[in-house]
C-alpha positions in Angstrom: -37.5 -79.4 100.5 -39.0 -82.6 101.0 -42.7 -82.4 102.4 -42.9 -84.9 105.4 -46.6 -86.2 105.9 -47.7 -87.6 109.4 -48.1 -91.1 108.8 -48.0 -93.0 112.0 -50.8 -94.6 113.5 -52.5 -95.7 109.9 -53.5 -99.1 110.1 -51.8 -100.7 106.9 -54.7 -103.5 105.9 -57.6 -101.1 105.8 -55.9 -98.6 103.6 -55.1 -101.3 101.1 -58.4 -102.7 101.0 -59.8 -99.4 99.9 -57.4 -99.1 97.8 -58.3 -102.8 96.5 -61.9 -101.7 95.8 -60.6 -99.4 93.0 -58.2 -101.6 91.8 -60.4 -104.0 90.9 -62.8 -102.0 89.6 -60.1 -100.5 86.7 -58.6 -104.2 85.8 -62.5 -105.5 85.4 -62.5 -103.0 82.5 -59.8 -105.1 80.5 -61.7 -107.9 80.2 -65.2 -107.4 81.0 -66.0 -105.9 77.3 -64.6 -109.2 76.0 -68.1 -110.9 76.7 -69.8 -108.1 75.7 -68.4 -107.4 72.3 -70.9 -109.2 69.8 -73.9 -106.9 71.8 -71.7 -103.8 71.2 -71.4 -104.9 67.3 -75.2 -105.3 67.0 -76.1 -102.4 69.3 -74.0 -99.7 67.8 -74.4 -101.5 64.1 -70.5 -102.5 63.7 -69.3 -103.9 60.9 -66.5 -106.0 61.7 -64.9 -107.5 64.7 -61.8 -105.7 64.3 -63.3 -102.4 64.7 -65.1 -103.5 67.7 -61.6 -104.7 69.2 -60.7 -100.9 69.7 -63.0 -100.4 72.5 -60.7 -102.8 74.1 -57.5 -101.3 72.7 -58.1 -98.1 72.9 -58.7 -98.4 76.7 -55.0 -100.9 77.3 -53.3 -98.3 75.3 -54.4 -95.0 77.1 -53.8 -97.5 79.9 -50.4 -98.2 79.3 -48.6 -95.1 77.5 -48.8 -92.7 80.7 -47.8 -95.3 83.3 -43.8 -94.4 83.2 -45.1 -90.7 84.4 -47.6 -91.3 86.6 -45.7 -93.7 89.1 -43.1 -90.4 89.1 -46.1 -88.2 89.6 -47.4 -90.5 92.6 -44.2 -89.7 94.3 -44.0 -85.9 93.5 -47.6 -85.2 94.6 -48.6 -88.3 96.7 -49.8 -91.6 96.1 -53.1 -90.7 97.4 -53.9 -87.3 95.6 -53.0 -89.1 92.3 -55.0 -92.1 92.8 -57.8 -89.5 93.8 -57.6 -87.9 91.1 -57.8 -90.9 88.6 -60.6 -92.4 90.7 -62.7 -89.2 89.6 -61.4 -89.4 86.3 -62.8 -93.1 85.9 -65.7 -93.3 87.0 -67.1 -89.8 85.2 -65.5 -91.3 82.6 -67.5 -95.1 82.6 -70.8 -92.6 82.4 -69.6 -91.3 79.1 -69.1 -94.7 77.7 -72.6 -96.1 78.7 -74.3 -93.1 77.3 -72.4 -92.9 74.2 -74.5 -93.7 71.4 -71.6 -94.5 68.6 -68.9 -96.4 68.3 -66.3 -93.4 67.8 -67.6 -92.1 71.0 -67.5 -95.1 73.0 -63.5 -95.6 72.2 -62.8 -91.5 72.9 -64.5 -92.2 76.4 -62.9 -95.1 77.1 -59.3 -93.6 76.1 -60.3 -91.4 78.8 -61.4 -94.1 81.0 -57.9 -95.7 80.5 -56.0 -92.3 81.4 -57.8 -92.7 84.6 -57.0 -95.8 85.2 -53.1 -94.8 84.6 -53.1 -92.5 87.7 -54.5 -95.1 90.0 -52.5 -98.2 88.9 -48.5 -97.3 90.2 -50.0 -96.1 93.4 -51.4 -99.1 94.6 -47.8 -100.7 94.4 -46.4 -98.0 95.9 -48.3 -97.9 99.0 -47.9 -101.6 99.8 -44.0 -100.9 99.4 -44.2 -97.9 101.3 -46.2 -99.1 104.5 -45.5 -103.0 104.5 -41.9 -104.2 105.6 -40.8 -106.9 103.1 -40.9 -109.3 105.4 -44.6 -108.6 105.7 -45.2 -107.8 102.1 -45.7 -110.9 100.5 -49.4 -111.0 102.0 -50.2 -107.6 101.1 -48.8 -108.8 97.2 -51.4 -111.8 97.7 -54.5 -109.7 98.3 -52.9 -107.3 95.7 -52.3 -110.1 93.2 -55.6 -111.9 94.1 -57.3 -108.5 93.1 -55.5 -108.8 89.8 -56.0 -112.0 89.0 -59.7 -112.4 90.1 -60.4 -109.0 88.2 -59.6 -110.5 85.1 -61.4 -113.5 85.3 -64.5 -112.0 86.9 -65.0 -109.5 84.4 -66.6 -111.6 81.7 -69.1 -112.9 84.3 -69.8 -109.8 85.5 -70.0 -108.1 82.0 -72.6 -111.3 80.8 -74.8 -110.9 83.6 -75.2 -107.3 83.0 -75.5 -107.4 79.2 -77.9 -110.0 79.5 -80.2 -108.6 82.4 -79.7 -104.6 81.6 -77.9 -104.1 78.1 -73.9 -103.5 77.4 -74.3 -99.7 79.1 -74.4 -101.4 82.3 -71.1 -102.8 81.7 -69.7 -99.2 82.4 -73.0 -97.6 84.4 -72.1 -100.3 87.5 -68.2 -98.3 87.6 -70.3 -95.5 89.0 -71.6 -96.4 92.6 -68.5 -98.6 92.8 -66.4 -95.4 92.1 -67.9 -93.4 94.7 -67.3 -95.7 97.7 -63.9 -96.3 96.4 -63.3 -92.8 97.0 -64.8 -91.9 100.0 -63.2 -95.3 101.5 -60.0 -94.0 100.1 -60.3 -90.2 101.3 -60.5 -91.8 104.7 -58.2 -94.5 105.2 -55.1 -94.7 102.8 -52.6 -91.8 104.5 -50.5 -89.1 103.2 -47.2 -90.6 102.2 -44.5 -88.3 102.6 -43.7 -86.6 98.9 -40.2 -85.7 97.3 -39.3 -83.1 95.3 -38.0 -85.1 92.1 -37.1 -82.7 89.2 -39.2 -83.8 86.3 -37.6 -85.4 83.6 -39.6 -83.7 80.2 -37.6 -84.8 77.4 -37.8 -87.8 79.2 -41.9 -88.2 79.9 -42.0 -87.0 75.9 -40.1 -89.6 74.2 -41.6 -92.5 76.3 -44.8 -91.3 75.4 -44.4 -90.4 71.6 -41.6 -94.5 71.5 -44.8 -96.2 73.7 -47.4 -95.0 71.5 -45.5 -95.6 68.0 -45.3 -98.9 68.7 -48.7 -100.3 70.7 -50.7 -97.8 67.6 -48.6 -99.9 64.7 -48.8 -103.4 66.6 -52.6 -102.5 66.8 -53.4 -101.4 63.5 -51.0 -103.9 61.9 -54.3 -106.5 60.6 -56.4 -103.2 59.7 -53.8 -102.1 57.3 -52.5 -105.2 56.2 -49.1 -104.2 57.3 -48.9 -101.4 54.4 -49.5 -98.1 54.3 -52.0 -96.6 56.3 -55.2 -94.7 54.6 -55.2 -91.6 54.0 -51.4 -90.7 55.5 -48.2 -91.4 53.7 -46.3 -93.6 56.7 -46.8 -97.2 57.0 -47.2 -99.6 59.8 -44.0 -101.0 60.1 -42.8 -97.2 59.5 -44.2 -96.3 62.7 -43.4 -99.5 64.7 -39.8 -98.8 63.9 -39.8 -95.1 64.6 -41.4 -95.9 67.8 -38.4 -98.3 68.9 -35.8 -95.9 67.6 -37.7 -93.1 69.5 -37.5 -95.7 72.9 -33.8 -96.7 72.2 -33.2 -92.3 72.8 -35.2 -92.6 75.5 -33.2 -95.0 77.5 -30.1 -93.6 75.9 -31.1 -89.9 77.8 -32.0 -92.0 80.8 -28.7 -93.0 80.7 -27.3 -89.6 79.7 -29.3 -87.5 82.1 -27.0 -86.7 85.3 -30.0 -85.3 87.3 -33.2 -87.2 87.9 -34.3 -89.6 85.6 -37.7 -90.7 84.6 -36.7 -94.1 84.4 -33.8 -94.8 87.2 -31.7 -97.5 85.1 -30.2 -98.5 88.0 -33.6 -100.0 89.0 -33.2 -103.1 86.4 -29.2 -103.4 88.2 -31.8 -106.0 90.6 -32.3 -109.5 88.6 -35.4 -110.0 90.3 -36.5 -106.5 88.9 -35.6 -107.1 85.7 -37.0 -110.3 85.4 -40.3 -109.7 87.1 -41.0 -107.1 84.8 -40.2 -109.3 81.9 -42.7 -112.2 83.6 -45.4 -109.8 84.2 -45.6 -108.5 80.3 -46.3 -112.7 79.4 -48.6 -113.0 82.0 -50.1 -109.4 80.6 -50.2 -110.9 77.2 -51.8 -114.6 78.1 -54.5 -113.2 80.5 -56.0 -110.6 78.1 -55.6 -112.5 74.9 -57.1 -116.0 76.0 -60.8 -114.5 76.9 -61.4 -113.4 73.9 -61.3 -116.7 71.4 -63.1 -118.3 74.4 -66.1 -116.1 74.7 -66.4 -116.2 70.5 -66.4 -119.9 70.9 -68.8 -119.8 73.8 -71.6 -117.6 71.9 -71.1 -118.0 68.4 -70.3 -122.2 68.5 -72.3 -123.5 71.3 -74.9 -120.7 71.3 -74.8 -119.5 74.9 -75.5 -116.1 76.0 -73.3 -113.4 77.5 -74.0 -114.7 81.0 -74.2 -118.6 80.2 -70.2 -118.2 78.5 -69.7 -116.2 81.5 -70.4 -118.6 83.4 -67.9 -121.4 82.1 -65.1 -119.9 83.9 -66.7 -119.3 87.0 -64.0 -122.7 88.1 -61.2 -120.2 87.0 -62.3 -117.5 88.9 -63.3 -119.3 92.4 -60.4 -121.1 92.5 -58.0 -118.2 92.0 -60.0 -116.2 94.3 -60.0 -118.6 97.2 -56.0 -119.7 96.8 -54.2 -116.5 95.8 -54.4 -114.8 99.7 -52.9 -118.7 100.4 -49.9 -118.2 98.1 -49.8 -114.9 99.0 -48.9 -115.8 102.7 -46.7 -118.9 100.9 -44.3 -116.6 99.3 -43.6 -114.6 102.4 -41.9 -118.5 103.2 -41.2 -120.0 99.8 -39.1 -119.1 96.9 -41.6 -117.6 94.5 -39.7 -119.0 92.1 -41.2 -122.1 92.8 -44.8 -120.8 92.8 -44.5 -118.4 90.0 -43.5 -121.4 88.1 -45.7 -123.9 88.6 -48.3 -121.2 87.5 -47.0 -120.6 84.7 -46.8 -123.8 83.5 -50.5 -124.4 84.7 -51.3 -121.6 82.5 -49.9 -123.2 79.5 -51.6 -126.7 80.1 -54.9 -125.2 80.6 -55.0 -123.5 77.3 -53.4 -126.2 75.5 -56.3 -128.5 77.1 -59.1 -126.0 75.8 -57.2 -125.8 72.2 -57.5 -129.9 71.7 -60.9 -129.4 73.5 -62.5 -126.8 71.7 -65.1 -128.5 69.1 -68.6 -127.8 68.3 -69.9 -130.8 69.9 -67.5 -130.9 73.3 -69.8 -131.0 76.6 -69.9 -128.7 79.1 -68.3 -130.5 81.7 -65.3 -131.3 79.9 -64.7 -127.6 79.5 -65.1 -127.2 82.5 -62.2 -128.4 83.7 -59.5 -126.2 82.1 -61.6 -123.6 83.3 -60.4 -124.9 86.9 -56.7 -125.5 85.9 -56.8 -121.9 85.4 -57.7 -121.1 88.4 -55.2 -122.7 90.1 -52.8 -121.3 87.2 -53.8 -117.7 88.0 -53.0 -118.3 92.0 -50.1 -119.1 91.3 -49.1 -116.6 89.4 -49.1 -112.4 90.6 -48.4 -112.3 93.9 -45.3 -114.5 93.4 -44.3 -112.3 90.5 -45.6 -108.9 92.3 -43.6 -109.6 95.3 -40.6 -110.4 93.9 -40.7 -107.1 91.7 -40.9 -104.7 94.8 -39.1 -106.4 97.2 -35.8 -104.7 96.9 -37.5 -101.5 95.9 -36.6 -98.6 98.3 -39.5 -96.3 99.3 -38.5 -93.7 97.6 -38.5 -95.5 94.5 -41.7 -97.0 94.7 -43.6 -95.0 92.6 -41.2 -95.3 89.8 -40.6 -99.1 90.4 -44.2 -99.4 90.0 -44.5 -97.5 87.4 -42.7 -99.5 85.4 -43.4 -102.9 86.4 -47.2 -101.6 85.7 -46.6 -100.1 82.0 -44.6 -103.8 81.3 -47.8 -105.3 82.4 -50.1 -103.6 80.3 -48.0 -103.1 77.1 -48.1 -107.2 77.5 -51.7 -106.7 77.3 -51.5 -104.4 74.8 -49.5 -106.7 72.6 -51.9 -109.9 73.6 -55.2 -107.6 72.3 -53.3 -106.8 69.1 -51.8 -110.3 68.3 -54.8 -112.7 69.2 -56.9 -110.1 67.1 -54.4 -110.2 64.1 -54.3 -114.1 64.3 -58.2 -114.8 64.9 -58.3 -112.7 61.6 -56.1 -114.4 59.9 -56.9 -117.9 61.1 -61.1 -117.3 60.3 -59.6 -116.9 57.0 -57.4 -120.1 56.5 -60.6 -121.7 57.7 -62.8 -120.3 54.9 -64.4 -117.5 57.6 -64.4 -114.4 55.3 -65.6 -111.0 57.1 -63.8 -111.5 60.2 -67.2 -113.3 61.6 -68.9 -110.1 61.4 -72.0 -111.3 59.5 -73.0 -113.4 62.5 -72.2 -111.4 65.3 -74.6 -111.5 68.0 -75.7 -115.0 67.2 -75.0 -118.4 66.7 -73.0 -120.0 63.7 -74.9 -121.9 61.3 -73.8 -125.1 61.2 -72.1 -125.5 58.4 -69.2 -123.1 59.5 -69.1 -124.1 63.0 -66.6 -126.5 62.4 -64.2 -123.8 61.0 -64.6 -121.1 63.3 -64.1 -123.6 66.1 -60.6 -124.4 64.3 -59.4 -121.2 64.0 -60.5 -120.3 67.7 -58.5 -123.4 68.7 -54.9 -122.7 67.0 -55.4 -119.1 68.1 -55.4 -120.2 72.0 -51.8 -122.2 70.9 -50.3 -118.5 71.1 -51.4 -117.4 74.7 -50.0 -120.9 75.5 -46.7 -120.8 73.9 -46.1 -117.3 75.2 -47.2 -119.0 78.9 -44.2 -121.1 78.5 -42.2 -118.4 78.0 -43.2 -116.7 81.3 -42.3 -119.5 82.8 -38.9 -119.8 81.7 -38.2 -116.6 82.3 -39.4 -117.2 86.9 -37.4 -119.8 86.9 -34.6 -117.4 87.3 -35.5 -115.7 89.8 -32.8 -115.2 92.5 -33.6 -116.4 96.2 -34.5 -113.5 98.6 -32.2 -112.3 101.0 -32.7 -111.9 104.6 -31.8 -108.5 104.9 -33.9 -105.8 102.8 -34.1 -102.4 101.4 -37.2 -101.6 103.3 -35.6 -99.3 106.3 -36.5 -96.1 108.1 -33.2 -94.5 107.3 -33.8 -95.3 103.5 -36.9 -94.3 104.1 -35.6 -90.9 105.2 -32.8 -90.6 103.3 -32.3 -88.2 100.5 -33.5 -89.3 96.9 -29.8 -89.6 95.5 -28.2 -91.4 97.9 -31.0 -94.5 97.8 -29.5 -97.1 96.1 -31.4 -98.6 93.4 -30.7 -102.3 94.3 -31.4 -102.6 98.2 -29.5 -105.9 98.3 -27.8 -108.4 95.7 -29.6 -110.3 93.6 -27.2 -113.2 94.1 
């Protein structure tokens, strides 16, 4: 029987703002480590960059393996109760990582911190679907989207103001009085969502799981390994990244199969926009958390600034997005997203083709920063567009799983951007005569006679966030216009799980 919350009389903007506050607070911790990395090396006494990386991976990863299930869960139990419960989970788990006091503990708390996180992301979506009408939704996809965006770009400011005025810990310690007004903002204000009795799909939630995690682990320990065999187990890389999509292939083959309830409704990518959304969002995944990182290593290590002084070269980036993206967001309630999305996208790729040719040891500040503002306008233009078109057509009663997958596309593009710009810094510090992986002068500036390489290699490194930019872009352009008439009614809204259609309306 399905369990029918009382729901009217919430007020729709306050409940997403608290639920913003969280929001925020999880995508900060994809990117803030980024500027905090080379103080993590020295601190905890790190040999390499590449073993530092996993503090970073191992959080996307957690991240993005349980998203498929937790959407589902969202709408068995309620958006609300999950995104509770990953709230409490993620913030007890930032105290673990800025007590832990080695590297192996730091990446165990922080897989935790990421399984967190992966209870609270799908049910943001799935709120705004579930109490905005679509004709309304494009605003609530703008704050959403402006969240996302800014997030991302804030978080190496944030995370080089605190490393510089408190030590890395604090990087994780500030997560905890943030993570307490979240909730008790969220306890009061985002309602009970009426909950469906879905019939769990197990076989289903395992193979996702086991296919996901095959493929992100190999992808991310590719470089380590060399693409061979890994130590001290008798399967190699490419074993497992080819097991994993063989595992996925008979995951969507029993999605197919399975006559009851699916964990991932096929029917679901039957939408164009859908389908395509969620391939756009895994490029803008894969740009947004790989370009940070060659950035911030040029920052320190080339030009000598601290934490908070590289920080603070894409402060353009983040006002600018910041300040536009509620502006779009009201846009594409209007406009073809299409359009916006890309236009974004294209300023993505421009802006990190500009800091490529720019990047040398001797470049002034002011030149750099004016990609840095490109960006921002790039970034604006760029979620809510893509977000909105994504849940549009999405029924309520599929919002948790709609959002559950558009959310694990998004961060297995991250997931894929960590482990490829970390692969190809590695290998391009090598081309340029950079042997260790930079790890003998972590923490502090380059002598000068190997600037000039490790500038080089950070420069054609940035050419792959770009290229796959492009990519994204050609993929929005595609986007089918919106219709007039939508999904989003109270009869679907009501209406038994079965008989919801998957696409609301036609994509042409």
């Amino acid at each position: 029987m399905t369990t029918v919350n009382k729901t009217k009389g919430y007020k729709p903007w306050p409940a997403l703002w608290s639920l913003v506050i969280g929001f925020f607070m999880i995508l900060i911790d994809t990117t803030i480590v980024s500027v905090a990395n080379p103080a993590i090396q020295r601190g905890l006494k790190v040999d390499s960059v590449s073993d530092v990386l996993w503090v970073t991976s191992a959080y996307l990863l957690a991240y993005a393996v349980p998203l498929l299930v937790t959407g589902r869960l969202g709408d068995r139990f309620g958006p609300k109760n999950l995104y509770l419960g990953g709230l409490v989970i993620f913030t007890l788990a930032s105290l673990w990582c800025g007590l832990s006091g080695t590297l192996a503990i730091l990446i165990v708390a922080r897989v935790v911190q990421g399984l967190g996180a992966a209870l609270m992301t799908p049910q943001t979506m799935a709120v705004i679907t579930r109490i905005f009408p679509p004709e309304k939704r494009g605003a609530a996809m703008g704050l959403w989207g402006a969240t996302a965006g800014v997030a991302t770009l804030v978080g190496p400011i944030l995370g080089g103001v605190l490393v510089d005025g408190f030590g890395w810990e604090w990087i994780f310690f500030i997560n905890v009085p943030v993570g307490i007004v979240a909730f008790v903002l969220a306890w009061r204000l985002v309602p009970k969502l009426e909950t469906h009795p879905h019939r769990f799909d197990i076989l289903g939630v395992v193979l996702s799981a086991i296919g996901l995690f095959l493929v992100v682990f190999g992808l991310q320990e590719g470089q380590t390994y060399n693409w061979g065999t890994i130590t001290g187990t008798p399967f190699s890389v490419w074993g497992l990244i080819i097991a994993g999509v063989v595992v996925l292939v008979a995951f969507v083959v029993w999605q197919r199969l399975n006559k009851g309830e699916p964990l991932l409704p096929l029917a679901l990518f039957r939408d164009r926009n859908f389908s395509l959304a969620n391939a756009a969002i895994t490029t803008v995944g894969f740009t947004i958390t790989s370009m940070s990182l060659p950035l911030v290593y040029y920052f320190q290590l080339v030009k000598g600034f601290t934490p908070t002084g590289s920080a603070l070269m894409l402060v353009p980036m983040a006002l600018l997005s910041g300040g536009l993206a509620p502006v779009v967001g009201r846009l594409v309630d209007r406009v073809n997203p299409r359009y916006i999305a890309f236009v974004g996208m294209l300023l993505l790729a421009v802006a990190l083709w500009w800091y490529s040719v720019l990047l040398a040891p001797d470049t002034s500040i002011i030149m750099l920063l004016l990609p840095s503002a490109v960006l921002g306008l790039a970034n604006a233009g760029i979620w809510a567009p893509i977000s909105n078109t994504a849940t549009r057509n999405l029924p309520p009663r599929q919002a948790g799983a709609g959002s559950g997958v558009y959310n694990t596309t998004r961060q297995i593009g991250a997931v894929l951007g960590s482990a490829s710009i970390a692969a190809l810094i590695t290998g391009r510090l090598a081309a340029n005569g950079i042997t260790g992986g930079g790890g003998d002068y972590s923490g502090t500036q380059l002598p000068a006679f190997v600037r000039a390489g490790f500038t080089t290699a950070m420069s054609q490194t940035l050419l792959l966030p770009a290229a796959v930019a492009v990519l994204g872009a050609f993929v929005v352009i595609f986007f089918a216009k919106p219709k007039a008439t939508h999904g989003w009614t109270e009869q679907a809204a009501q209406a038994p799980a079965e008989s919801v259609p998957a696409r609301a309306v036609p994509s042409e």
